[in-house]
C-alpha positions in Angstrom: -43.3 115.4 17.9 -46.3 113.5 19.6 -49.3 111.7 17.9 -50.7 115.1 17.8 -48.3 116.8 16.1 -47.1 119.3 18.4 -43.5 119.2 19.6 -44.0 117.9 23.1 -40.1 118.6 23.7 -40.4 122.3 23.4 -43.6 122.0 25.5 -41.5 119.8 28.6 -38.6 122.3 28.4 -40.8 125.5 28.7 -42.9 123.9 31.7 -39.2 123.3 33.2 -38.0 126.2 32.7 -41.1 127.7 33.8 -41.1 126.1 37.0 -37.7 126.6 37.8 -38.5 130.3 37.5 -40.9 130.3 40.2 -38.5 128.5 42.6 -36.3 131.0 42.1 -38.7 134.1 42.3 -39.9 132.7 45.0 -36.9 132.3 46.9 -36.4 135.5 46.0 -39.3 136.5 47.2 -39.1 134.6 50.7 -35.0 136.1 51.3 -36.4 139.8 50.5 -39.0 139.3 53.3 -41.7 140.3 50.5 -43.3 136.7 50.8 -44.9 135.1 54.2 -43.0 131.6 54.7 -47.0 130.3 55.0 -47.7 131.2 51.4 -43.8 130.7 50.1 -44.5 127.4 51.4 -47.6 126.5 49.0 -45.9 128.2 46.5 -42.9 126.2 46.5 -44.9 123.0 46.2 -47.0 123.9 43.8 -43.6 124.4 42.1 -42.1 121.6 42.5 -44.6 119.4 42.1 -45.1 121.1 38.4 -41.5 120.8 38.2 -41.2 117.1 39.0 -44.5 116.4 36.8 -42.9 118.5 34.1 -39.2 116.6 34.2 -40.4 113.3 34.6 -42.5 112.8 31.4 -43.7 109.0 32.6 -45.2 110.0 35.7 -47.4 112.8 33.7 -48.3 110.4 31.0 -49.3 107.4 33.8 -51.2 110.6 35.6 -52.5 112.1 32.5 -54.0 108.8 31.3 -55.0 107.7 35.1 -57.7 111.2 34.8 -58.1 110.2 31.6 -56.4 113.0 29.9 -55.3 112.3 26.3 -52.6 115.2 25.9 -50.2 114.7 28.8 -48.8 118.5 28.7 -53.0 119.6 29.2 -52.5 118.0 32.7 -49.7 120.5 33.2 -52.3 123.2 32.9 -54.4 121.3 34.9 -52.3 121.0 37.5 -51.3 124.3 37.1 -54.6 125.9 37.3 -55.9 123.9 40.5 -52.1 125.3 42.2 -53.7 128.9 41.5 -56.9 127.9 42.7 -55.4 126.3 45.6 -53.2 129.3 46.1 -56.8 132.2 45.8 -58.4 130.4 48.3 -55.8 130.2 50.8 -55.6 134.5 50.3 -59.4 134.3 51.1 -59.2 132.2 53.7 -56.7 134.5 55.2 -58.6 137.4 54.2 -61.4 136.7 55.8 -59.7 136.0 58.9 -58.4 139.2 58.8 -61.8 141.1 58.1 -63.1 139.7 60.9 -60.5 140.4 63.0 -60.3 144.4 61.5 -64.3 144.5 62.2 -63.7 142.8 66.2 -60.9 145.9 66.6 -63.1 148.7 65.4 -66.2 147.7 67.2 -64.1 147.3 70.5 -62.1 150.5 69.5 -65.6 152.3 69.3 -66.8 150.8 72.9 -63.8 152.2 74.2 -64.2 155.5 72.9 -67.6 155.9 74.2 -66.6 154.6 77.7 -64.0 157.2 77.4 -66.8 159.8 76.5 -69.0 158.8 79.2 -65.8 159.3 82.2 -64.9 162.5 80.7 -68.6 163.8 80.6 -69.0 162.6 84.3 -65.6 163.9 85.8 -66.2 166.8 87.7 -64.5 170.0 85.9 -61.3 170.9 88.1 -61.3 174.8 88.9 -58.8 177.0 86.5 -55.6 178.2 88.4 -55.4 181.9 88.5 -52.5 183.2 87.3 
């Protein structure tokens, strides 16, 4: 148990088992084609780095206490939470992209439609064929 009271132990073997998890879903994930190897890619740090963090308890307590963090498994969460932030603004940076690239494709979808309009209204008609 730490100064606080809580069982730290249990804490370190959820967080590893918890990242060990995502690894694996992720893999999963990236081998199914489901997952872009871009994103797996982020993922699979953000993973390991929580992994590594969560196995090697001297390295969170030195970061921990370097932020000054008093609860070395609250770093976890904080590391945790600024991989999902890191992870929502990579979708929006890539959404955006692809908003503006949608909007580009209709408008030059609509200019070609309305050339197309404009040659068919200025074609001469060609005379029926008599039967």
């Amino acid at each position: 148990m730490g100064a606080t009271g809580v069982d730290t132990g249990r804490i370190q073997i959820l967080a590893i088992v918890g990242s060990l998890a995502a690894l694996v879903l992720v893999g999963r994930l990236l081998v199914r084609r489901r997952l872009r190897e871009e994103v797996a890619l982020l993922a699979l740090a953000i993973a390991l780095v929580f992994l590594v963090l969560a196995t090697w308890r001297p390295l969170l307590e030195q970061l921990a206490f370097a932020v000054g963090i008093a609860y070395p498994p609250a770093a976890l969460l904080l590391i945790m939470a600024s991989g999902a932030y890191a992870m929502l603004l990579h979708h929006a940076i890539v959404l955006t992209r692809l908003e503006d690239r949608q909007r580009t494709l209709v408008q030059e979808l609509a200019l070609l439609r309305h050339e197309l309009e404009n040659l068919r209204a200025t074609r001469p008609t060609e005379p029926a064929e008599h039967a």
